[in-house]
C-alpha positions as CSV (number, residue, x, y, z in Angstrom):
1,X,3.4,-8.5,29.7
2,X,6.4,-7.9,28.0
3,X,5.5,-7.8,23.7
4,X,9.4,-7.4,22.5
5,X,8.6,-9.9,20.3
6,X,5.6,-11.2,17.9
7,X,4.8,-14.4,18.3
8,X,6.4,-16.6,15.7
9,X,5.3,-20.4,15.5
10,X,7.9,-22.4,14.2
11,X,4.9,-24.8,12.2
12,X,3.9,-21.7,10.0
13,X,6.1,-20.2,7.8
14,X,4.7,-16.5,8.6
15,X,6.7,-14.6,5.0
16,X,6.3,-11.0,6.8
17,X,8.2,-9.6,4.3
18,X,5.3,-11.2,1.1
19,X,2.6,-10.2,3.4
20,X,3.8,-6.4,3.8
21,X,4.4,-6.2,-0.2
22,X,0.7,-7.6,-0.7
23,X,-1.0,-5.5,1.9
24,X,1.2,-2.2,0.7
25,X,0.1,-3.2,-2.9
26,X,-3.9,-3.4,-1.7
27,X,-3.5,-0.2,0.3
28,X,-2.2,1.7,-2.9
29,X,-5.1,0.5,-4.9
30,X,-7.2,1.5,-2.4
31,X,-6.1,4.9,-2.0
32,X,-6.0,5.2,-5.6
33,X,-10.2,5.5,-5.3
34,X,-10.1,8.5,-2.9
35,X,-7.8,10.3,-5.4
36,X,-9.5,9.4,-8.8
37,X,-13.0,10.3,-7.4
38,X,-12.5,14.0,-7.7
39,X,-11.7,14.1,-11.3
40,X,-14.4,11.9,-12.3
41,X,-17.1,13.9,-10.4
42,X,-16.0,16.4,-12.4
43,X,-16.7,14.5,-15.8
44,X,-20.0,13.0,-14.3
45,X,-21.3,16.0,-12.5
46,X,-23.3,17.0,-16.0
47,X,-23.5,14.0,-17.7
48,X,-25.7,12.3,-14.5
49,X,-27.4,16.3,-13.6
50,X,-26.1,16.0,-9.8
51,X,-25.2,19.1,-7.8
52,X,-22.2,19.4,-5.4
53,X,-24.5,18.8,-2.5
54,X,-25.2,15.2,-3.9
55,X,-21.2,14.5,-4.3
56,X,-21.0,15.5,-0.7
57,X,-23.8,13.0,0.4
58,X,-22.2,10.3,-1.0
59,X,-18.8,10.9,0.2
60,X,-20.5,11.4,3.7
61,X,-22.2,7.8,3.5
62,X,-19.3,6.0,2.5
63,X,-16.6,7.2,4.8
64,X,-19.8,6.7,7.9
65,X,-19.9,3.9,6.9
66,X,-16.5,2.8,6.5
67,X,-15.6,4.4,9.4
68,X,-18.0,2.4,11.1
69,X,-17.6,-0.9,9.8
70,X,-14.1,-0.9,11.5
71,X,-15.5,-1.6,14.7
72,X,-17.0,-5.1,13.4
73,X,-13.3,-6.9,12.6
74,X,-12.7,-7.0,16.1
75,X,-15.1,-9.7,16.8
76,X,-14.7,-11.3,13.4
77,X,-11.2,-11.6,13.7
78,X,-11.6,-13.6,16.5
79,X,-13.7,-16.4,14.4
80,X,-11.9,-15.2,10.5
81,X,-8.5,-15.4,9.9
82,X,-7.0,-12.2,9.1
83,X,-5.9,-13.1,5.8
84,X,-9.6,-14.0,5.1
85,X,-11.2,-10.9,6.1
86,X,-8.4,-8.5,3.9
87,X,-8.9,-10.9,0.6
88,X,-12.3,-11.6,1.2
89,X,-12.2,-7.6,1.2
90,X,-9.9,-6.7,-1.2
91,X,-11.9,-8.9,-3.9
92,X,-15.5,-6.8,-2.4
93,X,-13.1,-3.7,-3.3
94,X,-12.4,-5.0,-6.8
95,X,-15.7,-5.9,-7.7
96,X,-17.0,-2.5,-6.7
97,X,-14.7,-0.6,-9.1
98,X,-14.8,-3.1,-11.7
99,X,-18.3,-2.7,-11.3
100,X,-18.3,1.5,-11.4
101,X,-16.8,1.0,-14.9
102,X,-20.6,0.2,-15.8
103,X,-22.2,2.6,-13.7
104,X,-25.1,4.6,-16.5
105,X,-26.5,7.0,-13.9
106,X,-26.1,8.2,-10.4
107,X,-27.7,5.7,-8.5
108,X,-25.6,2.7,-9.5
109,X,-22.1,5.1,-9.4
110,X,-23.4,5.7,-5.5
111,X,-23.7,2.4,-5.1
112,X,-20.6,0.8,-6.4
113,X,-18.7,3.5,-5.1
114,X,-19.8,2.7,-1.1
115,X,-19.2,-0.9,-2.2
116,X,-15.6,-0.3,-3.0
117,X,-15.2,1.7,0.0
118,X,-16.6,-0.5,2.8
119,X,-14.9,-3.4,0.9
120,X,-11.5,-1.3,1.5
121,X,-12.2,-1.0,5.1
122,X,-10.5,-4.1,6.8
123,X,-7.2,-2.5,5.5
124,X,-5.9,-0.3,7.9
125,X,-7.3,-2.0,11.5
126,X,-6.7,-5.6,10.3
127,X,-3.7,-4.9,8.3
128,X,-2.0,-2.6,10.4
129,X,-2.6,-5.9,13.4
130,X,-1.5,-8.3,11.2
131,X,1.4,-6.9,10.1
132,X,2.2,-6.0,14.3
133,X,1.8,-9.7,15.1
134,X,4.0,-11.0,12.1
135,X,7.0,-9.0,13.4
136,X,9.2,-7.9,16.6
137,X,8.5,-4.6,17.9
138,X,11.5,-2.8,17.0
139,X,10.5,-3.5,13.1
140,X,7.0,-2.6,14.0
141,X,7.3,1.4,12.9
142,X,9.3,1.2,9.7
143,X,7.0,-2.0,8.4
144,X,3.9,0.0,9.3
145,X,5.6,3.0,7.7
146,X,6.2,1.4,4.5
147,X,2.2,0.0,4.7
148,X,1.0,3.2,4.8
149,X,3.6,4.9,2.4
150,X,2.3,1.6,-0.1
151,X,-1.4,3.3,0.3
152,X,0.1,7.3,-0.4
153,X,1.7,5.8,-3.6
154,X,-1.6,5.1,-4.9
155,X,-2.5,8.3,-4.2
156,X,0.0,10.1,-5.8
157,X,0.0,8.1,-8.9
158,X,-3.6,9.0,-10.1
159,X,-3.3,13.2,-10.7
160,X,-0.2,11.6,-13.0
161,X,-1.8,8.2,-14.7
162,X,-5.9,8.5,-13.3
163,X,-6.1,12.1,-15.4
164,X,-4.1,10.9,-18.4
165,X,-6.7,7.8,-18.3
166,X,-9.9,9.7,-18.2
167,X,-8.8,11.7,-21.1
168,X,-7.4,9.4,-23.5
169,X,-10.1,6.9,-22.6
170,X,-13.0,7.6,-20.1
171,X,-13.4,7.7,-16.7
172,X,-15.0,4.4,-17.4
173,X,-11.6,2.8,-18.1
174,X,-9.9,3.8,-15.1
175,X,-12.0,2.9,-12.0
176,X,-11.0,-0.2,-14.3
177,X,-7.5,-0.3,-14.0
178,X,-7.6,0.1,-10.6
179,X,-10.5,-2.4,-9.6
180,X,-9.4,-5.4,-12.4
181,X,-5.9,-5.8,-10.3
182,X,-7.5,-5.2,-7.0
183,X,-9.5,-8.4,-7.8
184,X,-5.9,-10.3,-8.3
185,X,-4.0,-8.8,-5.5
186,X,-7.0,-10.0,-3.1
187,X,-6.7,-13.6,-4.1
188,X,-3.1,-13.5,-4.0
189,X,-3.9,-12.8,-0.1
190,X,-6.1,-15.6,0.4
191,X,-3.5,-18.0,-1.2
192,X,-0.2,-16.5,0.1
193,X,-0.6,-15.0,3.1
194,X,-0.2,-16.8,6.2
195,X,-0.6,-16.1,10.2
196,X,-0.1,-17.5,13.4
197,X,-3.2,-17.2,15.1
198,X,-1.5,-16.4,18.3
199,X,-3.1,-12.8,18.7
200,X,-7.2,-14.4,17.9
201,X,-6.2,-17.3,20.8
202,X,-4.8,-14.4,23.3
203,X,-7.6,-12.5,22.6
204,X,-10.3,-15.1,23.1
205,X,-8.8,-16.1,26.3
206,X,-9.0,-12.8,27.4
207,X,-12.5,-12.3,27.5
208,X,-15.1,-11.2,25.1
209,X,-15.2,-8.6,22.4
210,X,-17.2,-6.5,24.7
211,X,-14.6,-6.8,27.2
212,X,-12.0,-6.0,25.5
213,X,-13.2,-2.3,24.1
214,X,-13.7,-2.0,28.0
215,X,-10.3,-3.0,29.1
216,X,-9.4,-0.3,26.5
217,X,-10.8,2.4,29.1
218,X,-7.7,1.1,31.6
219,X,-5.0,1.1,29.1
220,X,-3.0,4.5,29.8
221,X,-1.0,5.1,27.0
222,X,-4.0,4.2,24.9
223,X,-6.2,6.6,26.2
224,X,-3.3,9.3,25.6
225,X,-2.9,8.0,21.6
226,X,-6.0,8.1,21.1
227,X,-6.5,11.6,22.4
228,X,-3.5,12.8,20.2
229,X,-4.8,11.3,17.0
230,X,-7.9,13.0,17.7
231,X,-6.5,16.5,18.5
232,X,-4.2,16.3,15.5
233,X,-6.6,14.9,13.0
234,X,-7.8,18.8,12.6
235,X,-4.3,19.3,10.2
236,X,-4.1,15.5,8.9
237,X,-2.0,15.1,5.9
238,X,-4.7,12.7,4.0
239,X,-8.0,13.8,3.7
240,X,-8.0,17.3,5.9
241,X,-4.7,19.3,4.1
242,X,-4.9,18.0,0.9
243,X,-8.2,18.6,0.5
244,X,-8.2,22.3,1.7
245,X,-4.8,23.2,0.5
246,X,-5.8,22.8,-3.2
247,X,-8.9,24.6,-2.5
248,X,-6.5,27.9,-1.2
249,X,-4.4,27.7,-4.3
250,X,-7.1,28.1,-6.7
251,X,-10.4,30.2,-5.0
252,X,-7.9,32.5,-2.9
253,X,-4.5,32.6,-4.9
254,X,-6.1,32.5,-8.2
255,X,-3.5,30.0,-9.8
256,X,-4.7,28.6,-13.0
257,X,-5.9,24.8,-12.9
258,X,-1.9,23.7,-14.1
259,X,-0.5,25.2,-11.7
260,X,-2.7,24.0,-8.7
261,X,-2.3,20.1,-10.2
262,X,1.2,20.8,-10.2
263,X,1.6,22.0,-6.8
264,X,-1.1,19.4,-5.4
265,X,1.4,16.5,-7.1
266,X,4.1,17.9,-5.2
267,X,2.4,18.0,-2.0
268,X,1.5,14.6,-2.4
269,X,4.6,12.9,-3.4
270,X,5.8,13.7,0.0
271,X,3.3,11.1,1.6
272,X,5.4,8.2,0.0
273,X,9.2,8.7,2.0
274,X,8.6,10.8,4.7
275,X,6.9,7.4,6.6
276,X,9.5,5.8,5.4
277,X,11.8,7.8,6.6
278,X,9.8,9.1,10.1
279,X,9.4,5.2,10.5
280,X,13.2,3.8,10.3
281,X,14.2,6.6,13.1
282,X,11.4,5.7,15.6
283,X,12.9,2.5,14.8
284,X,16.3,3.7,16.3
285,X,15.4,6.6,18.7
286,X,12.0,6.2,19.9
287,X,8.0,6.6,18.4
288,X,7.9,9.9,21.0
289,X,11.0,12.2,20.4
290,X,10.0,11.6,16.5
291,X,6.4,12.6,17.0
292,X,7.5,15.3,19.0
293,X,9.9,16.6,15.5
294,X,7.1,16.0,13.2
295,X,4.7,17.5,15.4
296,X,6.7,21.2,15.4
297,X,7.6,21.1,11.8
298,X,4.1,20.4,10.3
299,X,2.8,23.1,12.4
300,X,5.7,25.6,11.0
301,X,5.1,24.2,7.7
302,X,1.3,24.9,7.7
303,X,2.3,28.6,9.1
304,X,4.6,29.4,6.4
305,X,1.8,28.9,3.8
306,X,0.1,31.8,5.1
307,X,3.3,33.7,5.4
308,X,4.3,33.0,1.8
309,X,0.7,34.9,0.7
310,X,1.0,35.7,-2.8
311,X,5.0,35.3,-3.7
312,X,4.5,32.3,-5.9
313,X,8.2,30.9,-5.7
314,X,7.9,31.1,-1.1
315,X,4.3,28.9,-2.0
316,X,6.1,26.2,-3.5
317,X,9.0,26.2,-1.2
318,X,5.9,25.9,1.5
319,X,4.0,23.0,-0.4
320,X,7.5,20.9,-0.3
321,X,7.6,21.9,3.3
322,X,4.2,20.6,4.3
323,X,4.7,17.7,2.2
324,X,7.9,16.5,4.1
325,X,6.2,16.7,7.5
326,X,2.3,16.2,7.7
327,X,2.3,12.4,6.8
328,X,4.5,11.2,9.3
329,X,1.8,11.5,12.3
330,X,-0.4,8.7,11.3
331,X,2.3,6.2,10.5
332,X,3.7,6.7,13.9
333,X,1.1,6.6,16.3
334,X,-0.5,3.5,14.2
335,X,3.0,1.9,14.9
336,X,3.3,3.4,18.6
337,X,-0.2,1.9,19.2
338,X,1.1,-1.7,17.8
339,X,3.9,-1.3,20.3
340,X,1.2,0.0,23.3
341,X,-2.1,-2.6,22.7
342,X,-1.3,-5.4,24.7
343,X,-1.5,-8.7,22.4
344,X,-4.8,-9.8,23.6
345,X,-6.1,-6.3,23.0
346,X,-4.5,-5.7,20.0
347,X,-7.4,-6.0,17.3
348,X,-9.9,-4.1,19.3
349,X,-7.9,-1.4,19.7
350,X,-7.1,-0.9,16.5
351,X,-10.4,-1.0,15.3
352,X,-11.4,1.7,17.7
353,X,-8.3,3.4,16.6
354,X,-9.3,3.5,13.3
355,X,-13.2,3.8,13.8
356,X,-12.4,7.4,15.6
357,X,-9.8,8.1,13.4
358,X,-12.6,8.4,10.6
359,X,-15.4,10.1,12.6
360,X,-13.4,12.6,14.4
361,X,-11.3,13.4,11.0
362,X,-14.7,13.3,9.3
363,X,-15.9,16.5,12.3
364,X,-12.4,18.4,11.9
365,X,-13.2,18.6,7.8
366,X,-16.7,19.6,8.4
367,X,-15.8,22.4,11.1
368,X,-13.1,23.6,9.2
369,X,-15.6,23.6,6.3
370,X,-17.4,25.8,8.1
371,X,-14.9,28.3,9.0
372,X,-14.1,29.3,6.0
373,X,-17.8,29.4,5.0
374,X,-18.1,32.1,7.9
375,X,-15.3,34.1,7.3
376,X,-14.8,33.6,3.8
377,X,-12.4,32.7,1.4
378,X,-9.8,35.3,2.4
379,X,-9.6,35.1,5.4
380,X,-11.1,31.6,6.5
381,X,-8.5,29.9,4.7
382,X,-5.5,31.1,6.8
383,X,-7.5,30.9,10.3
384,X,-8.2,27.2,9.5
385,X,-4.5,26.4,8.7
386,X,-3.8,27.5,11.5
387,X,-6.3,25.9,13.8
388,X,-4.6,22.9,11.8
389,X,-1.0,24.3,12.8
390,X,-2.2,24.7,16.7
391,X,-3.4,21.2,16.6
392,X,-0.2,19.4,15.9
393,X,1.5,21.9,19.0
394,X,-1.9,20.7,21.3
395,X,-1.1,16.8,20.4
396,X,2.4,17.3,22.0
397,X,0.6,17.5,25.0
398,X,-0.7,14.1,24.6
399,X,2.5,12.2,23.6
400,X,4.3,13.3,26.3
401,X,1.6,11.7,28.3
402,X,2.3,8.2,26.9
403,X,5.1,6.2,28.7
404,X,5.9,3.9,25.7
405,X,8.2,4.9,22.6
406,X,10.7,7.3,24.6
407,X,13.9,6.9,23.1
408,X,15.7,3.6,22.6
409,X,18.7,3.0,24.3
410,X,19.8,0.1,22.0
């Protein structure tokens, strides 16, 4: 089946470029909740009496079961319009933080918390498939790209604005600013967003829902993605390095709190253009021989940490480093997988995409966890950095096994 192109309509007027400013605009709100959370639990931590072991619980629930959630939009999107199931969500999102503005004990924070981040699930499977189907394959990477680099924008934001906002006016007052616009941005979706329904009619007369995760089982290149994103999940740029790279800075390098916030900024900021960026010259040369680049240089990026051991000006040099090259991975194979998933296929795959994503990312951060539990600060950090560095050199392996996204030649 040849998928050059996304099925256009001429009756709907599709406005790809609205839809990718809405969605990117969602997804930055969105991340803005798994940066903000850490600072708050730091306010909360004594004013509710809870332990680290109960902010651990609850970040375990929610990302189970926003992880699992993601398998449901397959079959829903096949009944729901896309658009409905993002603002539909998007509001559920709002409401949640709105809602953690009130929270006067634990329970309730748990609560509204979880409802925010199930709410925020339909982003990435039924976004990322919505955004595939409004547009040709060749735009598929950069659009994708700038999605995700949308999301990392909301992340970077919050050490700058979320800790000014705590401060100067309660945590209270923040989940605020970030919930009250989520609850606009979701109904602009419902009202401006459109589709063409070509991907829910190809993939109802391809067979059931239950089919279709089967078919995945034949899809070659599939199975090779989806072994990469596993195998590289153990040194991903969200959620896995800049949650442990923060933790070396300050319980084995002893830099004072500043410092740390200063250098975790700068490691973030490079989430935002290097998708951007990674996504305009798989565009041009191919998903593969870009992967293969990022792939090398995150690993050598992640090594020269270690190497830079206590000379202060070679850490920073390596926090730019990493930043440049460990966000780039999931853009691309969430675009190379757009380009793979045959159109009938495409919205189960990328909710089993994303549903692994979660749960194999989630075992990587415990395991590492773990490591450096075993062996100590000293010297689990730089063993687990460099599992994280191996992993990038082991999903080379992979890519190479998946025929799609070689080079262009036009």
């Amino acid at each position: 089946m040849d998928h050059a192109f996304a099925p256009m309509p001429p009756a709907v007027e599709l406005r790809p470029r609205l839809t990718l400013w809405l969605l990117s605009a969602q997804h930055g709100l969105i991340h803005a909740q798994t940066a903000v959370l850490p600072l708050i639990f730091i306010v909360v931590i004594d004013r509710f009496g809870i332990g680290v072991n109960d902010i651990g619980l609850l970040l375990a629930a929610g990302n189970i079961l926003a992880g699992a959630v993601q398998l449901l939009y397959a079959p829903l999107s096949r009944v729901v319009t896309r658009r409905a199931i993002l603002g539909v969500g998007g509001l559920v999102y709002g409401v949640g933080m709105t809602a953690l503005a009130t929270a006067t004990s634990w329970l309730p924070f748990s609560l509204f918390t979880i409802v925010a981040r199930v709410g925020g699930s339909p982003q990435h499977p039924v976004g990322n498939a919505l955004i595939a189907e409004q547009r040709p394959v060749r735009e598929h990477a950069g659009a994708i790209a700038a999605h995700i680099a949308g999301g990392n924008l909301g992340t970077v934001a919050v050490p700058l604005v979320g800790a000014w906002l705590i401060v100067s006016f309660g945590w209270p007052v923040a989940v605020a600013v970030i919930g009250i616009p989520s609850l606009v941005v979701g109904v602009a979706i419902l009202m401006l967003v459109r589709e063409s329904g070509h991907d829910r009619a190809a993939a109802r007369a391809h067979g059931s829902t239950l089919q279709g995760f089967r078919a995945l089982r034949g899809e070659h290149d599939l199975r090779w993605l989806f072994a990469a994103s596993s195998i590289a999940a153990a040194g991903r740029g969200i959620g896995v390095v800049s949650t442990f790279v923060p933790l070396y800075l300050a319980r084995v390098l002893a830099l004072d709190a500043g410092t740390v916030a200063l250098m975790y900024t700068l490691l973030l900021a490079g989430s935002v253009p290097a998708p951007i960026v990674a996504g305009r010259l798989a565009g041009r040369y191919g998903h593969r021989p870009v992967l293969f680049g990022t792939y090398v240089l995150g690993s050598a990026a992640l090594a020269t940490l270690v190497v830079a051991g206590g000379s202060i000006p070679l850490v920073w040099l390596s926090i730019g480093f990493i930043g440049a090259f460990v966000y780039e991975e999931s853009s691309l194979l969430q675009a190379l997988l757009a380009e793979v998933a045959p159109t009938e296929l495409r919205d189960v795959a990328f909710s089993a995409y994303f549903t692994l994503m979660f749960v194999v990312g989630a075992i990587w951060s415990a395991a590492l966890g773990v490591l450096v539990g075993v062996l100590g600060d000293a010297r689990g950090f730089p063993v687990a950095f460099g599992v994280m560095a191996a992993s990038y050199l082991a999903a080379i392996l992979a890519v190479r096994s998946i025929r799609a996204g070689a080079r262009r030649t036009g």
